[in-house]
Backbone as XML, in Angstrom:
<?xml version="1.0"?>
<chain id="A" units="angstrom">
  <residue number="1" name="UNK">
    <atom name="N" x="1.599" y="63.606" z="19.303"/>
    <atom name="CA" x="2.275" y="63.835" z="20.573"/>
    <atom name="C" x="2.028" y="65.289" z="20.993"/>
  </residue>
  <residue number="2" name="UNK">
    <atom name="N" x="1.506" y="65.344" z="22.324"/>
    <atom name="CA" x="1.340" y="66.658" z="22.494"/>
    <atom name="C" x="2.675" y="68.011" z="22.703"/>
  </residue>
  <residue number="3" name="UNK">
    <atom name="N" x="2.328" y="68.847" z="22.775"/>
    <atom name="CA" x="3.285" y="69.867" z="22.404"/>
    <atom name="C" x="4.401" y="69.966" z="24.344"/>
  </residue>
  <residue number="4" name="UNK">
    <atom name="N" x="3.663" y="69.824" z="24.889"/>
    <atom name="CA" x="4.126" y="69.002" z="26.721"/>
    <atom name="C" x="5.042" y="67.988" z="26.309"/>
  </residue>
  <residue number="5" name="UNK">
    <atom name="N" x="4.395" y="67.292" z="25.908"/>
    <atom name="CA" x="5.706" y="65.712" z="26.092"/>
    <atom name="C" x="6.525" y="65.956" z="25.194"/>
  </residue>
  <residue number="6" name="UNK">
    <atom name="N" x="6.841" y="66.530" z="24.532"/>
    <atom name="CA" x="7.904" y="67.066" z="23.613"/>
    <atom name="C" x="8.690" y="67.920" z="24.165"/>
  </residue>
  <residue number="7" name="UNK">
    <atom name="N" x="8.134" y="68.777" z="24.799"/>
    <atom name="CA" x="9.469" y="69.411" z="25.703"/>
    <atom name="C" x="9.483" y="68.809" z="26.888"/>
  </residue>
  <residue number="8" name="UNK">
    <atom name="N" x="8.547" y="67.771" z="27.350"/>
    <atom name="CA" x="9.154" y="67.342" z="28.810"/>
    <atom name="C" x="10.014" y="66.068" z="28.140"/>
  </residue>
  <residue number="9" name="UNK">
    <atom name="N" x="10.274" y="65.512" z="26.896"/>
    <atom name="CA" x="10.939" y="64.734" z="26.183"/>
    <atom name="C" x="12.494" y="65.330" z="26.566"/>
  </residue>
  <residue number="10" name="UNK">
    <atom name="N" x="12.351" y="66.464" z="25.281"/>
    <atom name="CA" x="13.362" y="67.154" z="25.288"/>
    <atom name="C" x="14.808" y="67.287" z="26.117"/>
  </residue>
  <residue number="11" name="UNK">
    <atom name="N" x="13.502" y="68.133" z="27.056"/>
    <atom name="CA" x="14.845" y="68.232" z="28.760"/>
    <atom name="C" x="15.117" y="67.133" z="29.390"/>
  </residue>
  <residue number="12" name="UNK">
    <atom name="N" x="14.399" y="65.811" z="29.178"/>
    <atom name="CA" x="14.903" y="64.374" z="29.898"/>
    <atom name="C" x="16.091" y="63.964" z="29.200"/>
  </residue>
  <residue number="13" name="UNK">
    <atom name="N" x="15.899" y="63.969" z="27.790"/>
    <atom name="CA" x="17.063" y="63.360" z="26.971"/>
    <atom name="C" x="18.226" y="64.509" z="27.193"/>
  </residue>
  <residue number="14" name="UNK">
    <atom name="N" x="17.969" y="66.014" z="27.122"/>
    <atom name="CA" x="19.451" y="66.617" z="27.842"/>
    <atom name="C" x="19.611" y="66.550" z="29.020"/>
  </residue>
  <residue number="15" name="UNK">
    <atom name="N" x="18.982" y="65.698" z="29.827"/>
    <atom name="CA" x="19.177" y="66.378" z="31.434"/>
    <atom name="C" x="19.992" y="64.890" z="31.453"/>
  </residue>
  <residue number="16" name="UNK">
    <atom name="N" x="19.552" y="63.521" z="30.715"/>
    <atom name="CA" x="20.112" y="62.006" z="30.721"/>
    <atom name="C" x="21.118" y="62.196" z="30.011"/>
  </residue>
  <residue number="17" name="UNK">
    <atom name="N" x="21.918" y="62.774" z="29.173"/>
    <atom name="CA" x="22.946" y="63.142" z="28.164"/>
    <atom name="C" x="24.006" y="64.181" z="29.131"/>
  </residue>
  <residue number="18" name="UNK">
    <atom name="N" x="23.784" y="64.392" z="29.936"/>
    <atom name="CA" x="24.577" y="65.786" z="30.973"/>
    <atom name="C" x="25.242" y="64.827" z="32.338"/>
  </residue>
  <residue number="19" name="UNK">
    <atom name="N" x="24.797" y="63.819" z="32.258"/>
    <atom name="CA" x="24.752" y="63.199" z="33.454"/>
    <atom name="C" x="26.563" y="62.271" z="33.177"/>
  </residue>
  <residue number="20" name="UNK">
    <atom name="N" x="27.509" y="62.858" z="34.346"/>
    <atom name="CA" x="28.678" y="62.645" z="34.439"/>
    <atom name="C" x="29.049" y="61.529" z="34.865"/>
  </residue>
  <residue number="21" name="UNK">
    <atom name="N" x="29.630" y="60.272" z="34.095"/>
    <atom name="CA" x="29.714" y="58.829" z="35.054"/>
    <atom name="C" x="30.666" y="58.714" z="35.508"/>
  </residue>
  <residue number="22" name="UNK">
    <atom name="N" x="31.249" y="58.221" z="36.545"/>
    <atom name="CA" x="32.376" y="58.268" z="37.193"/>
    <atom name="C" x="33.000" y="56.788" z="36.159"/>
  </residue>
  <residue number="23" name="UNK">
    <atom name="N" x="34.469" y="56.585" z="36.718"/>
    <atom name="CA" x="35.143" y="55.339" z="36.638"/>
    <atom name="C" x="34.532" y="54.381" z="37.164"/>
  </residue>
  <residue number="24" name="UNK">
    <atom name="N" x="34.221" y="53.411" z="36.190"/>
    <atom name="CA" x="33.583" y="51.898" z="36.558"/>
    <atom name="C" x="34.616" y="51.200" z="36.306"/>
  </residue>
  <residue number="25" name="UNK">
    <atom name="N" x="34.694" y="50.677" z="38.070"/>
    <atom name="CA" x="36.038" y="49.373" z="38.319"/>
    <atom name="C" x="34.894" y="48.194" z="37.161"/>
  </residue>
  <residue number="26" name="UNK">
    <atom name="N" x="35.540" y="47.343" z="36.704"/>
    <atom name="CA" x="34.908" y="46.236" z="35.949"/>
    <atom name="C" x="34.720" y="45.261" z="36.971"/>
  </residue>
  <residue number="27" name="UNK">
    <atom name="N" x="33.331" y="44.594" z="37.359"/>
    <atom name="CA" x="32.594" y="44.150" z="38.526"/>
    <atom name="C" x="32.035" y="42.827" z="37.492"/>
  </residue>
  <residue number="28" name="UNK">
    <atom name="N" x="30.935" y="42.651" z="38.693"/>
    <atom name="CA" x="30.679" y="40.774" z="38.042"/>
    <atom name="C" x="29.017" y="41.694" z="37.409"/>
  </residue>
  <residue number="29" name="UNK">
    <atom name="N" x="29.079" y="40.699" z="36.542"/>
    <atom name="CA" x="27.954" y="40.961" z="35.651"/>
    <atom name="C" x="26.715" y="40.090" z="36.253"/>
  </residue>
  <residue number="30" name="UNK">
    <atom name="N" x="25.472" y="41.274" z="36.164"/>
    <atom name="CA" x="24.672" y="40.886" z="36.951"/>
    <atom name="C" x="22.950" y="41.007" z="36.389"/>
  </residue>
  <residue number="31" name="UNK">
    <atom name="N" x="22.046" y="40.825" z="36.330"/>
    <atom name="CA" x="20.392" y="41.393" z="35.947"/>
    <atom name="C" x="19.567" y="41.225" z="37.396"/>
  </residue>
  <residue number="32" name="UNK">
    <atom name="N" x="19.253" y="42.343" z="37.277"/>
    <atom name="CA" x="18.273" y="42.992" z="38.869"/>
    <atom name="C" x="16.661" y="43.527" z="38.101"/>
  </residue>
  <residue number="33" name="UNK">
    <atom name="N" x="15.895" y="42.977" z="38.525"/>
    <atom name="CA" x="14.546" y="43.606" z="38.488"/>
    <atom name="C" x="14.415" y="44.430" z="39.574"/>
  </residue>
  <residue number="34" name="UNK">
    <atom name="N" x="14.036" y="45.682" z="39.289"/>
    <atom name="CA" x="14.169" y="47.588" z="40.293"/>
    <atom name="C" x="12.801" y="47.691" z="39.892"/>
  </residue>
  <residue number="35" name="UNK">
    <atom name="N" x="11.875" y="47.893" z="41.189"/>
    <atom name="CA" x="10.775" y="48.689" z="41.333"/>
    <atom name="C" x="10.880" y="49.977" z="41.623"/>
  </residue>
  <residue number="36" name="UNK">
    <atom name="N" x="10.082" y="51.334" z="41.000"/>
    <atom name="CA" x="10.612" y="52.106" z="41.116"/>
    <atom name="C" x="9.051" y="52.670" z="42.166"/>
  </residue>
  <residue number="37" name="UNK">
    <atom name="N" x="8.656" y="53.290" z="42.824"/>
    <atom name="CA" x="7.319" y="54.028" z="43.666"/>
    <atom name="C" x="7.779" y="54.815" z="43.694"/>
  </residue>
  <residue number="38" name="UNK">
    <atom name="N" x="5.984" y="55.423" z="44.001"/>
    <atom name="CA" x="5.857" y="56.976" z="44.083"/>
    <atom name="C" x="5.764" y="57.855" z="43.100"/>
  </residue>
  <residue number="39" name="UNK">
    <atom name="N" x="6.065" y="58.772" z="43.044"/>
    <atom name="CA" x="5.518" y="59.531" z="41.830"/>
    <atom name="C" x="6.669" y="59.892" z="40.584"/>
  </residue>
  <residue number="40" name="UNK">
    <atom name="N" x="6.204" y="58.458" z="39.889"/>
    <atom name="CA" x="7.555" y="58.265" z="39.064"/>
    <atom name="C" x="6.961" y="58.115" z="37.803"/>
  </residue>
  <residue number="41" name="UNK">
    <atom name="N" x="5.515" y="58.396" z="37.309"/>
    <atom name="CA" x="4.921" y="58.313" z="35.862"/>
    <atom name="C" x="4.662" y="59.531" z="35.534"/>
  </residue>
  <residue number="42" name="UNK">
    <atom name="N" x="4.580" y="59.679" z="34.128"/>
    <atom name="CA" x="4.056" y="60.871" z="33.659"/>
    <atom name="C" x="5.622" y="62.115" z="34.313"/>
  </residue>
  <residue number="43" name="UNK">
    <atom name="N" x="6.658" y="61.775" z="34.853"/>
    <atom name="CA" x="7.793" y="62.706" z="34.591"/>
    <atom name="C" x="8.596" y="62.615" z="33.378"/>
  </residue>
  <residue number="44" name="UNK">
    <atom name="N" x="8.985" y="61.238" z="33.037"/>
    <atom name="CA" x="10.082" y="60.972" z="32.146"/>
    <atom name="C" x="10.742" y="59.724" z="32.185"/>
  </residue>
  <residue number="45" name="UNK">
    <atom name="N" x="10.645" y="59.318" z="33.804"/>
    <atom name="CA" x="11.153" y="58.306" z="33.902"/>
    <atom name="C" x="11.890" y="57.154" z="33.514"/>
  </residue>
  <residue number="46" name="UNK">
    <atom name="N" x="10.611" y="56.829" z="32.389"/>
    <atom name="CA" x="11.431" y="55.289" z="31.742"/>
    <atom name="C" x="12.145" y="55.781" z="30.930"/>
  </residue>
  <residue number="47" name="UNK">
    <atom name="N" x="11.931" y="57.411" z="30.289"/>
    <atom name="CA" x="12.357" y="57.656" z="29.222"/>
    <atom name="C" x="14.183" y="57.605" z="29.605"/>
  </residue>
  <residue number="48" name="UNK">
    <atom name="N" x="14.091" y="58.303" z="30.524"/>
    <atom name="CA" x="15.399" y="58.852" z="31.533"/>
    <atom name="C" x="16.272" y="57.285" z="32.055"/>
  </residue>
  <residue number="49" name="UNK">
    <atom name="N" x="15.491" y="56.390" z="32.580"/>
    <atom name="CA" x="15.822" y="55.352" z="32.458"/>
    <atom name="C" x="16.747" y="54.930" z="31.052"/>
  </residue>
  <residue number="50" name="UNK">
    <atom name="N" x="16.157" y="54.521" z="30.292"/>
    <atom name="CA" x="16.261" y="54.090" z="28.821"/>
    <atom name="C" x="17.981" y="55.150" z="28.582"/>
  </residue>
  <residue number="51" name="UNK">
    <atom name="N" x="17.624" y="56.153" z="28.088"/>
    <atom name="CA" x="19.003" y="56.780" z="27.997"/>
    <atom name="C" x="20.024" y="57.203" z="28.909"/>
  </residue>
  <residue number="52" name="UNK">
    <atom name="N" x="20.205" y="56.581" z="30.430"/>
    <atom name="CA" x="20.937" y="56.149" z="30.669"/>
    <atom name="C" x="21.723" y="54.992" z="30.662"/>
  </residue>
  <residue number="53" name="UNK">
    <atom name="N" x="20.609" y="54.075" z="30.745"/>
    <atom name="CA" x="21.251" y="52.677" z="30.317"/>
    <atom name="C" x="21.591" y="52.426" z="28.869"/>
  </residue>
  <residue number="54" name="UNK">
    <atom name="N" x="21.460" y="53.181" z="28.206"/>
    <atom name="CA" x="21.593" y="53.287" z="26.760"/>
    <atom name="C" x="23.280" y="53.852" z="26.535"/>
  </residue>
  <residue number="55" name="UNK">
    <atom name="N" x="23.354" y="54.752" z="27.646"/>
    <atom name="CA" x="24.783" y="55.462" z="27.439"/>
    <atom name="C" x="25.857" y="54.179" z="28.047"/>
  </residue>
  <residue number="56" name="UNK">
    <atom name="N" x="25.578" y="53.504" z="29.484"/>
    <atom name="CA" x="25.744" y="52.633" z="30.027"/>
    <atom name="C" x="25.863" y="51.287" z="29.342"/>
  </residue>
  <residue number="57" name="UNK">
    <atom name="N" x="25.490" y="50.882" z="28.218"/>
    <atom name="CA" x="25.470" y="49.680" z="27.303"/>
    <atom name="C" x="24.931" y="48.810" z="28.383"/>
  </residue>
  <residue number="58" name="UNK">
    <atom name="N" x="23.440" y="48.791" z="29.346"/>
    <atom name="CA" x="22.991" y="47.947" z="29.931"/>
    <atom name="C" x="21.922" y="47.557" z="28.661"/>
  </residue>
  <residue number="59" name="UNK">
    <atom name="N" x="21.873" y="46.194" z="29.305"/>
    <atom name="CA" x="20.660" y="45.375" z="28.721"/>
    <atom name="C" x="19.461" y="45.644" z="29.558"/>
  </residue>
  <residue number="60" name="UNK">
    <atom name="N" x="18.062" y="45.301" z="28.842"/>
    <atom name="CA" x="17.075" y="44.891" z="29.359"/>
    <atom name="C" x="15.549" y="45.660" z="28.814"/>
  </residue>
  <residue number="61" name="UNK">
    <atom name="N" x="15.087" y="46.084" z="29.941"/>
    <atom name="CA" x="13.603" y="46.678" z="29.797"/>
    <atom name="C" x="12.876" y="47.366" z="30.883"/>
  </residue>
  <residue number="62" name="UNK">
    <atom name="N" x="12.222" y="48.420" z="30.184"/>
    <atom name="CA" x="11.892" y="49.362" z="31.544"/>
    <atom name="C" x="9.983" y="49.482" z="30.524"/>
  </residue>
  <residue number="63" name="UNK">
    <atom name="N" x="9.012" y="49.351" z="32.219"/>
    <atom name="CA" x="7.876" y="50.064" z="31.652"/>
    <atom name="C" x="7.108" y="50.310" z="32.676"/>
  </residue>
  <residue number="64" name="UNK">
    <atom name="N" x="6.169" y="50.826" z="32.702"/>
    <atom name="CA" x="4.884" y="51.355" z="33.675"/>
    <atom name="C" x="4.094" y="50.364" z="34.046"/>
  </residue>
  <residue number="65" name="UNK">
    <atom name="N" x="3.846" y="50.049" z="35.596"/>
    <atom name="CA" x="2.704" y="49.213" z="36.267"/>
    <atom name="C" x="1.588" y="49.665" z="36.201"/>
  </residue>
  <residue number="66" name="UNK">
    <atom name="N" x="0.452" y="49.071" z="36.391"/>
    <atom name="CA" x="-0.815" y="50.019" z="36.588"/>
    <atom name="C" x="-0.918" y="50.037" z="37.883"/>
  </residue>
  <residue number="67" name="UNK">
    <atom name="N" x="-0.090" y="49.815" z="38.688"/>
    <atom name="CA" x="-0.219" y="50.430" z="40.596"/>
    <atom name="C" x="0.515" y="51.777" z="40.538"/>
  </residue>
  <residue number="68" name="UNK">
    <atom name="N" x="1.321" y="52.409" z="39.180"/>
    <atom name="CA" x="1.793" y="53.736" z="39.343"/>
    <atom name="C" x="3.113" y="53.623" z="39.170"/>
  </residue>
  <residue number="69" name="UNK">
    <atom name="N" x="3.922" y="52.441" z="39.548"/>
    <atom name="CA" x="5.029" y="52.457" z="39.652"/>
    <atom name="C" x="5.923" y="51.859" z="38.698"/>
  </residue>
  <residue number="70" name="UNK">
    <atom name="N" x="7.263" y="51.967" z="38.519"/>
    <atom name="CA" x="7.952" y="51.660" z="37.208"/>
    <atom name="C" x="8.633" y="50.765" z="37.489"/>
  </residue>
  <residue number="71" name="UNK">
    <atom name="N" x="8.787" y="49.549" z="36.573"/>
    <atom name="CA" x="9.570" y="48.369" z="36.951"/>
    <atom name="C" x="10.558" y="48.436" z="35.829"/>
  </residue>
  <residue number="72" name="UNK">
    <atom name="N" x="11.468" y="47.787" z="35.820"/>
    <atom name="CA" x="13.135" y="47.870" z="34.922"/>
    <atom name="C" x="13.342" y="46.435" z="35.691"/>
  </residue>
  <residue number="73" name="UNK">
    <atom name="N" x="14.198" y="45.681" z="34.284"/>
    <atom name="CA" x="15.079" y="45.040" z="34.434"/>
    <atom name="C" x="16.766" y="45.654" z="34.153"/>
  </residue>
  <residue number="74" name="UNK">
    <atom name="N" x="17.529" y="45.245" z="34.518"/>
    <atom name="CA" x="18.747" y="45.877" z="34.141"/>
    <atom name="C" x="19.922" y="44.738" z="34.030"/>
  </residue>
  <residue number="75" name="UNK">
    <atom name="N" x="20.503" y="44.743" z="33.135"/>
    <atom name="CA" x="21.404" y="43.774" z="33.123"/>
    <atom name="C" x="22.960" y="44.056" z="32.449"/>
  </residue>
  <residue number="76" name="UNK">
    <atom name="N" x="23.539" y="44.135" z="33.224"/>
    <atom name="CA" x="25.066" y="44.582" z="33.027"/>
    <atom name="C" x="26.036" y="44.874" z="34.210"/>
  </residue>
  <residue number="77" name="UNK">
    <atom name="N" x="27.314" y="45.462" z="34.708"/>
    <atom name="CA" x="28.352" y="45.203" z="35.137"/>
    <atom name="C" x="27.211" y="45.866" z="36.497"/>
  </residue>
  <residue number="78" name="UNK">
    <atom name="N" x="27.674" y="45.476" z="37.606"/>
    <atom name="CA" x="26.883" y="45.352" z="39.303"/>
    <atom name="C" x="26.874" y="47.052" z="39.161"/>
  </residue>
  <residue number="79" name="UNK">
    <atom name="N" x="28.139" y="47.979" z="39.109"/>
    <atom name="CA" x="28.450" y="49.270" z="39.890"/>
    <atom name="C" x="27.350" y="50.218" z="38.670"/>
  </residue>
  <residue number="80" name="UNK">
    <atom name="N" x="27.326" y="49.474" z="37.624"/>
    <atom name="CA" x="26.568" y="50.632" z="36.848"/>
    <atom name="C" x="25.260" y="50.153" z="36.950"/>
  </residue>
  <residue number="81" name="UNK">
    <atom name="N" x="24.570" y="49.173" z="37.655"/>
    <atom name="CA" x="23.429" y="49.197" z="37.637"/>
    <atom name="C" x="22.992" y="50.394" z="38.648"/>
  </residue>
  <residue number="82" name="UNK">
    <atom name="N" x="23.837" y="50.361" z="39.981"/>
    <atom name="CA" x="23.595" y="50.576" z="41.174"/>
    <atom name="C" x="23.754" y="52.390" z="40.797"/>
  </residue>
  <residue number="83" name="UNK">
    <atom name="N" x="24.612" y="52.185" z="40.128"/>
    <atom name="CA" x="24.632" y="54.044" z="39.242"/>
    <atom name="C" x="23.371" y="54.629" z="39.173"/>
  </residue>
  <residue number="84" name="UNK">
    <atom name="N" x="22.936" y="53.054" z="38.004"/>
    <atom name="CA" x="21.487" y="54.628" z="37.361"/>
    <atom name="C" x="20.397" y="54.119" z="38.391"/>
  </residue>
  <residue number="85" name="UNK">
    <atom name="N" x="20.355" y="53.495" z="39.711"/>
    <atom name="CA" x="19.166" y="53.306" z="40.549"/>
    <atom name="C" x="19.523" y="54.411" z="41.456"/>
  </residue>
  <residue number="86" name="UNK">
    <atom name="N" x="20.986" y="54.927" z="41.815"/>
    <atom name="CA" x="20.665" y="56.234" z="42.131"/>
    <atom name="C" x="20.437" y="57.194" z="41.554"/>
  </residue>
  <residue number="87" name="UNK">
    <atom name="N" x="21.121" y="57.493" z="40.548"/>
    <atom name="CA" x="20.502" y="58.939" z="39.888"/>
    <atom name="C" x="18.993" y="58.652" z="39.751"/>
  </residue>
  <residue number="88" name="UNK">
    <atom name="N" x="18.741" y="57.854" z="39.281"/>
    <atom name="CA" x="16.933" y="57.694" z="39.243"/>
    <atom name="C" x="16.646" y="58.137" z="40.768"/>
  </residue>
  <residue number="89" name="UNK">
    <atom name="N" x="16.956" y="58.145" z="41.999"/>
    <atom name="CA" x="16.362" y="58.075" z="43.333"/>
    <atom name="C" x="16.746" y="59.530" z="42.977"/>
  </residue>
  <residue number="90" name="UNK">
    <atom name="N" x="17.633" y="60.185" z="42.785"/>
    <atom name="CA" x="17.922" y="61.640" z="43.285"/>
    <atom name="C" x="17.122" y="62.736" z="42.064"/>
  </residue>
  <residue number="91" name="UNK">
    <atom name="N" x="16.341" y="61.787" z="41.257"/>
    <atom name="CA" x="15.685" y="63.020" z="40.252"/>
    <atom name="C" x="14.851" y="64.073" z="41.056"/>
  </residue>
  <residue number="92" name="UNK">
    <atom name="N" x="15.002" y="65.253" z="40.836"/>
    <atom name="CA" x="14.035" y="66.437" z="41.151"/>
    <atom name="C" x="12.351" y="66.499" z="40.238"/>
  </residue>
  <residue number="93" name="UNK">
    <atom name="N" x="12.486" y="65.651" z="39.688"/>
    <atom name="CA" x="11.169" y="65.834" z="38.986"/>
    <atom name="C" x="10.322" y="65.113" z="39.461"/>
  </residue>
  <residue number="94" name="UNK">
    <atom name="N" x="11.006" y="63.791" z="39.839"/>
    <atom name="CA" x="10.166" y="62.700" z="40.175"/>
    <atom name="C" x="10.143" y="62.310" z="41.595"/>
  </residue>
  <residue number="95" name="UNK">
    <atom name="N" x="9.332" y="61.780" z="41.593"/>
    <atom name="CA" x="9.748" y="61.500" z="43.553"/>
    <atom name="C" x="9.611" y="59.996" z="44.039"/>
  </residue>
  <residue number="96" name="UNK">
    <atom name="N" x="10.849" y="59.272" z="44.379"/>
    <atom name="CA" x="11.029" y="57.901" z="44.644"/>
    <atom name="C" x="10.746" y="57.602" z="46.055"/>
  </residue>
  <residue number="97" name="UNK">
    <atom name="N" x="10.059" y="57.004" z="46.419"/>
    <atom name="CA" x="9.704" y="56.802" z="47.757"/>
    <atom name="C" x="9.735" y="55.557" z="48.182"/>
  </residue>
  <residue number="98" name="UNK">
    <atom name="N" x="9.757" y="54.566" z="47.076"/>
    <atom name="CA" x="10.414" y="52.769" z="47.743"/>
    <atom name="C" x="10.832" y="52.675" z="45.982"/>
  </residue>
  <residue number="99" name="UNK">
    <atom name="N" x="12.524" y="51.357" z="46.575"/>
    <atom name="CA" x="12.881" y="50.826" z="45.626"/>
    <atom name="C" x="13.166" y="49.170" z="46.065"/>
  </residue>
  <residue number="100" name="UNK">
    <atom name="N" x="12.531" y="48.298" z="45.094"/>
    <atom name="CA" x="13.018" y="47.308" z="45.570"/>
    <atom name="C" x="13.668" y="46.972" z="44.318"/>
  </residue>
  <residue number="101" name="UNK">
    <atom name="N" x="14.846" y="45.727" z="44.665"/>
    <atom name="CA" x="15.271" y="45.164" z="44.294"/>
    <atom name="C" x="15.847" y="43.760" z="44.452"/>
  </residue>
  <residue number="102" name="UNK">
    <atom name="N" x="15.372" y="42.703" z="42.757"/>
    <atom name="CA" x="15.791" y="41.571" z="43.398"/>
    <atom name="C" x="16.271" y="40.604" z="41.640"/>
  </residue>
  <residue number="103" name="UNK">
    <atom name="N" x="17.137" y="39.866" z="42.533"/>
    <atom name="CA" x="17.952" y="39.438" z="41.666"/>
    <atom name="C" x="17.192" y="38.612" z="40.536"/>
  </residue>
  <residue number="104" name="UNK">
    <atom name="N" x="17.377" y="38.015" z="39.015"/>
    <atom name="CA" x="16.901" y="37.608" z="38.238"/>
    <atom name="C" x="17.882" y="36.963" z="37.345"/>
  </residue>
  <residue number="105" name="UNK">
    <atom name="N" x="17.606" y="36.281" z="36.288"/>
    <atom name="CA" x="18.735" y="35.017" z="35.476"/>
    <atom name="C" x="19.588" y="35.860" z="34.646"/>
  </residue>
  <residue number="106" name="UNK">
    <atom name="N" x="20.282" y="35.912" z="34.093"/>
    <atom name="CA" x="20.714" y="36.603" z="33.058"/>
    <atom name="C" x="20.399" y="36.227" z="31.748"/>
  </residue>
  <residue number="107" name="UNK">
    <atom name="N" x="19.872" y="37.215" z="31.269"/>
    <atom name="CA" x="19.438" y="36.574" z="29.691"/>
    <atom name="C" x="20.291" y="36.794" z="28.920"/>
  </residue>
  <residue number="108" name="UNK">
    <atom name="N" x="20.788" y="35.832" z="28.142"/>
    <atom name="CA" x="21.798" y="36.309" z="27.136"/>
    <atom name="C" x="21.553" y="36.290" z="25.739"/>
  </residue>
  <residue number="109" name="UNK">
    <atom name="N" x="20.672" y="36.238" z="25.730"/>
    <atom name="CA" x="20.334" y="36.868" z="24.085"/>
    <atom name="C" x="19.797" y="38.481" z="23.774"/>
  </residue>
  <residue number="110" name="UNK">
    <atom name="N" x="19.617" y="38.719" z="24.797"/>
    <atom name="CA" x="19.406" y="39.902" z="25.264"/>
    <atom name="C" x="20.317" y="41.340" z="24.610"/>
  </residue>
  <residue number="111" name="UNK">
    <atom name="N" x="19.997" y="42.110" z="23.738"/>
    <atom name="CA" x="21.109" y="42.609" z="23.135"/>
    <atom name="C" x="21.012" y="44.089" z="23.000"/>
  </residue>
  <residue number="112" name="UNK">
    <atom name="N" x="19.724" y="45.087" z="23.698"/>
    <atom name="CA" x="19.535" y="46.351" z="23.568"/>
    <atom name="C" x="18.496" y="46.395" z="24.964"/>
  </residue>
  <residue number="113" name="UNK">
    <atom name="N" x="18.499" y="47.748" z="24.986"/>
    <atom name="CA" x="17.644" y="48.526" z="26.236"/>
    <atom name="C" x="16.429" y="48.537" z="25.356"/>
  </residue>
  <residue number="114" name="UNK">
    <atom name="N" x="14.939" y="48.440" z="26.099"/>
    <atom name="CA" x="13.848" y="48.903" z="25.510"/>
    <atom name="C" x="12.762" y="49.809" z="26.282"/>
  </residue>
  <residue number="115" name="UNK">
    <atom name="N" x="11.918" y="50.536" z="26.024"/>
    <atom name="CA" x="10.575" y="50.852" z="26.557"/>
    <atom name="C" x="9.352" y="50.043" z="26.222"/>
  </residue>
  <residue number="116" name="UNK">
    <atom name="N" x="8.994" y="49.292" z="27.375"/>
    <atom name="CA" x="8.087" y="49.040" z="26.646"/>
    <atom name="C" x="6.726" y="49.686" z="27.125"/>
  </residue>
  <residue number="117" name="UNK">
    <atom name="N" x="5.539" y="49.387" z="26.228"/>
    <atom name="CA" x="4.920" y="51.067" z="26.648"/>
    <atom name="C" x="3.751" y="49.747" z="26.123"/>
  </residue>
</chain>
């Protein structure tokens, strides 16, 4: 691993660890596939992804398209999905320029966040 992605590691996992969640009313449980565009590889992204939903106890999977852009499933209570699709939109590192989103089944065997790479 180069001596770069180790500190651009670094500051993602404290900058995703700093990040203040408000009160989550308990909402209907939900799984959304989130496209993420624009210049969202090679910052941190999925990583940043991953340990928020990690703090969040969401389910699912986040990884890199080869059109550039980052796709995530997310699966858990509606208000905290909609959480980390904004903080993901408001990162300074990265730059989000379309998000789509659309609904998907719920998997329930489903039991941790992953990267897949």
């Amino acid at each position: 691993m180069s001596v770069f992605k180790k500190l651009r590691d670094g500051y993602v996992i404290s900058h995703a660890n700093r990040i203040k969640f408000p009160k989550f009313n308990t909402g209907s449980f939900i799984r959304k596939r989130v496209t993420f565009s624009g210049r969202v590889q090679k910052v941190g992204f999925r990583l940043e992804i991953y340990c928020i939903a990690e703090r969040m106890k969401l389910k699912g999977w986040v990884e890199n398209l080869e059109d550039g852009s980052v796709e995530a499933e997310l699966q858990g209570e509606e208000s905290k999905i909609y959480f980390l699709v904004n903080c993901m939109q408001s990162l300074k590192r990265a730059s989000v320029k379309k998000v789509t989103m659309i609904d998907v089944p719920i998997v329930d065997d489903d039991e941790n966040f992953t990267i897949v790479r």
